[in-house]
C-alpha positions in Angstrom: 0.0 0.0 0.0 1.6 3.5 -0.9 2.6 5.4 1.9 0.6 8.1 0.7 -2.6 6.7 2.5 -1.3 4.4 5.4 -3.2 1.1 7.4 -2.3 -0.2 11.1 -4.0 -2.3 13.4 -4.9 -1.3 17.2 -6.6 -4.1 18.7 -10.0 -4.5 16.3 -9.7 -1.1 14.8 -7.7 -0.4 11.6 -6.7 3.1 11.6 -6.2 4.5 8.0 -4.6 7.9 7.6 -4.2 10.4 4.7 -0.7 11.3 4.5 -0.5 13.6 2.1 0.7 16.7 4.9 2.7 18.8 2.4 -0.5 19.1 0.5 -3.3 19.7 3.1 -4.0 15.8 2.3 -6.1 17.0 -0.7 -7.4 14.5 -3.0 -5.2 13.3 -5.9 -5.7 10.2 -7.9 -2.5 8.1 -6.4 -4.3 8.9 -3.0 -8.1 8.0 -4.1 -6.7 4.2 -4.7 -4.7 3.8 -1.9 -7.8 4.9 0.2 -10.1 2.5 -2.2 -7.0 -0.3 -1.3 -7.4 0.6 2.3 -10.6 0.2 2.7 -10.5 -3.1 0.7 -8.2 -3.9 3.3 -10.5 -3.5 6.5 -13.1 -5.2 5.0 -11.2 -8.5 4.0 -9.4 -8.2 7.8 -11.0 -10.7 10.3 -10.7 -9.8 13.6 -11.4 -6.3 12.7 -14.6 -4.4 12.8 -14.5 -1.0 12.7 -11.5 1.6 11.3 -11.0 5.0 12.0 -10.3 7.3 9.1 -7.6 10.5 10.3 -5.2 12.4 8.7 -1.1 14.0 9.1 -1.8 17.2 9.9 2.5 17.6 10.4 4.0 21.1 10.0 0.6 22.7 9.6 0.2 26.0 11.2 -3.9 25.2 11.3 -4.3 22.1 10.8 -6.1 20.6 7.9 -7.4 17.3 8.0 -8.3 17.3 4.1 -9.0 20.2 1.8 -10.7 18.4 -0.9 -10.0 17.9 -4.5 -6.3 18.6 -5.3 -7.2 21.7 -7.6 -3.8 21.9 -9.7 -4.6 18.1 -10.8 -8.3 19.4 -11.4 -7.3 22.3 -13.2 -4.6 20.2 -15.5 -7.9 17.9 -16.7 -8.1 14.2 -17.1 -8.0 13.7 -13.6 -11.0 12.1 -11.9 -9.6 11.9 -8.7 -11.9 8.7 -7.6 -12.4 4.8 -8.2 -14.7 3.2 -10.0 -16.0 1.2 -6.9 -15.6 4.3 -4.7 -16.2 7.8 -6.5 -14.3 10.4 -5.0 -11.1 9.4 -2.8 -12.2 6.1 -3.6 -14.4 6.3 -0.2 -17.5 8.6 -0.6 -19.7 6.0 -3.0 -17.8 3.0 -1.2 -20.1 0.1 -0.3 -18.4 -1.5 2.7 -20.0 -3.2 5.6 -17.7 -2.0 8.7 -18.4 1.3 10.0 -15.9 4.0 9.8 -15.7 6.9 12.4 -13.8 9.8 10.9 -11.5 11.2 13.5 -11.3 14.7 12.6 -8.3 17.8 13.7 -8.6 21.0 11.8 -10.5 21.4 8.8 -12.6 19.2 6.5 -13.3 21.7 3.8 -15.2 20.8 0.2 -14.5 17.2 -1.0 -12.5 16.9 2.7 -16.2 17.4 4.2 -17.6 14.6 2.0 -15.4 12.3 3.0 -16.3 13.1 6.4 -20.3 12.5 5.6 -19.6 9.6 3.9 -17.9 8.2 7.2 -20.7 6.8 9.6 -19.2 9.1 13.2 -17.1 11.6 13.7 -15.0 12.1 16.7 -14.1 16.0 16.3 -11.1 18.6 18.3 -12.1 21.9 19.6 -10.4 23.5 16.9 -12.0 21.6 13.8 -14.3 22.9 11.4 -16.5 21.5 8.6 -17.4 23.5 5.1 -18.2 23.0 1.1 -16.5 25.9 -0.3 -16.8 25.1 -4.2 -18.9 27.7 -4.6 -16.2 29.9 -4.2 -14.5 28.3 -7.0 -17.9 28.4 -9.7 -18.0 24.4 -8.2 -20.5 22.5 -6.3 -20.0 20.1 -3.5 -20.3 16.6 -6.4 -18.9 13.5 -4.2 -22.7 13.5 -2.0 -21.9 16.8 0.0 -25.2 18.5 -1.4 -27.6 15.9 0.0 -25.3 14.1 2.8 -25.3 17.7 4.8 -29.1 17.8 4.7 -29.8 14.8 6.1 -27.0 15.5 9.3 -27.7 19.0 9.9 -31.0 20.3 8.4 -31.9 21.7 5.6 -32.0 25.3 6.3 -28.3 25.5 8.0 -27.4 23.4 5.1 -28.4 25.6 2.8 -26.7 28.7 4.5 -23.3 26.4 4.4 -23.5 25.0 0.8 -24.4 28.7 -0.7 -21.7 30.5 1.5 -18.8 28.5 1.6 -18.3 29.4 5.1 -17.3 26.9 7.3 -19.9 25.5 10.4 -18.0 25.5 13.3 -17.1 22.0 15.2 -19.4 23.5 18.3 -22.5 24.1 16.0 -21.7 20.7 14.2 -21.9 18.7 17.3 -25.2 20.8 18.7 -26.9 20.0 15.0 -25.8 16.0 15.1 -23.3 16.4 12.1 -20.3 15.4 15.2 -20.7 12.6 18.0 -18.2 13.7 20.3 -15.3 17.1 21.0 -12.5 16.6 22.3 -9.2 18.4 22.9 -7.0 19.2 20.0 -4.4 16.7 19.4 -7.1 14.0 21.4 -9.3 13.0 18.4 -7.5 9.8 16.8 -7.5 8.3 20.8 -10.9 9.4 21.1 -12.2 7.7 17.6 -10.0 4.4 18.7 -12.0 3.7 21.9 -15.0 4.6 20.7 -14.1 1.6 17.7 -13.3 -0.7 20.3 -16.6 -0.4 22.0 -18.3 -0.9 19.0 -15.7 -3.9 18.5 -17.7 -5.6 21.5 -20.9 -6.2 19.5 -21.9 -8.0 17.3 -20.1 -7.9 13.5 -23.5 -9.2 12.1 -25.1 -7.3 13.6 -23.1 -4.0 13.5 -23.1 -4.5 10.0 -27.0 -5.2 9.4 -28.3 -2.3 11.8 -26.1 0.0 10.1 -27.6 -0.9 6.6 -30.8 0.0 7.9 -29.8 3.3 9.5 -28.4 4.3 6.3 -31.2 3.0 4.4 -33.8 4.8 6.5 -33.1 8.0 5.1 -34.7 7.4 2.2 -36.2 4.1 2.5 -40.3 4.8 3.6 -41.1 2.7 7.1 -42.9 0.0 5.2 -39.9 -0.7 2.9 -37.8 -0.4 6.1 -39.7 -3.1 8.2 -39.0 -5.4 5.1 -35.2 -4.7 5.0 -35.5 -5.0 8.7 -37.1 -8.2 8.5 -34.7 -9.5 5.8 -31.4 -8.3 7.5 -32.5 -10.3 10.9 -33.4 -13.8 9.8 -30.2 -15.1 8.9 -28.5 -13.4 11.9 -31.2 -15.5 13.9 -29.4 -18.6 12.3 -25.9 -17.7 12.5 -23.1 -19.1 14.8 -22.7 -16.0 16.3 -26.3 -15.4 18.2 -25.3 -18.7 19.5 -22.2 -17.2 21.3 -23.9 -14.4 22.0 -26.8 -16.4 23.6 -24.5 -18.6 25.0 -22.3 -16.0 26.8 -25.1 -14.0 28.4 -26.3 -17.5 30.1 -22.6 -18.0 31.0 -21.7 -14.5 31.9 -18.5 -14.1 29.9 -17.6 -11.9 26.9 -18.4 -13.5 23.4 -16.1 -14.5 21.2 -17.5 -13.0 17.7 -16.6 -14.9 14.5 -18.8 -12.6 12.5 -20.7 -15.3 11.1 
């Protein structure tokens, strides 16, 4: 894997980082598929069930945790700056089935703030921010930005963001939803690792299925909700793992999860 995006274990969270520091990790095409390779990565892993996206934020005097699309590769042409499999940074169209918490220090500006509402939680520092700005560039926000935002924060404040270009501050992110949790700067990798560990406890299957749903009920109506619901639980019912899990609540001991 290039070094340019880089993948290490903790426990039963990977932690995948954008390393591209010298260039406010913006988004270039060597970087979209080592991203698509990391996440390909995690998912094939077993023993791991849940990563934690962050970024090298060295030598910056504010820090950036990614600005977006790298604009001199835009502005050259012929880049598309995304996978096949993944769209943008090979991550914001990604299908994948372990949840990813975006552990977020500085800025996540334009295509940097996609990447951040394609992730399913974001651990935040005091001093991080979250903004489309390609309207100040005669862009828009293309890799889900204009619909993700919405659906976290409302429409109205939203709307005020997307037109502006200003950036919502990390405060007003985590009153409106858009953040799970603030820490300290320098705190939020830590942070975003125990909160993937506690998710580590439950269930894979089950992780995985509910957070289908969840994603789905955005747009899904309740009826066609129940029905994925529905679908989604039966073969957990029958798998090896509700055993364990059945078994070590009568035996009051951890499970051990196979995810299967």
């Amino acid at each position: 894997m290039s070094d340019i995006v880089t993948y290490e274990v903790r426990g039963q969270v990977a932690v995948i980082t954008l390393n591209r520091p010298e260039a406010r990790n913006a988004v270039s095409q060597e970087l979209a598929e080592a991203l698509e390779a990391a996440i390909d990565r995690l998912e094939s892993e077993d023993g791991v069930w849940a990563g934690v996206l962050t970024a090298n934020t060295e030598g910056h005097k504010s820090p950036v945790f990614c600005a977006g699309a790298d604009l001199k590769a835009l502005n050259a042409g012929g880049a598309s700056l995304g996978t096949k499999r993944g769209g943008f940074a090979g991550y914001v169209y990604r299908e994948r089935n372990k949840p990813i918490i975006a552990a977020v220090d500085g800025l996540a500006t334009a295509g940097g703030c996609e990447i951040v509402l394609a992730s399913d939680m974001v651990v935040a520092t005091s001093r991080s921010s979250f903004g489309l700005a390609e309207v100040k560039r005669n862009l828009i926000a293309g890799a889900g930005g204009l619909f993700r935002l919405p659906r976290a924060i409302g429409k109205q404040v939203a709307m005020e963001v997307i037109l502006t270009g200003d950036p919502l501050s990390v405060e007003r992110a985590h009153q409106l939803g858009l953040v799970n949790h603030v820490v300290e700067p320098g705190k939020a990798l830590e942070a975003a690792i125990a909160l993937g560990e506690k998710i580590a406890t439950s269930a894979p299957m089950a992780v995985a299925a509910s957070r289908r749903v969840v994603l789905a009920s955005a747009f899904e109506s309740d009826e066609a909700l129940i029905k994925m619901t529905n679908a989604e639980f039966a073969p957990i019912l029958k798998s090896e793992d509700t055993k364990e899990g059945l078994t070590a609540f009568i035996e009051k001991r951890a499970p051990q999860w196979k995810g299967k």
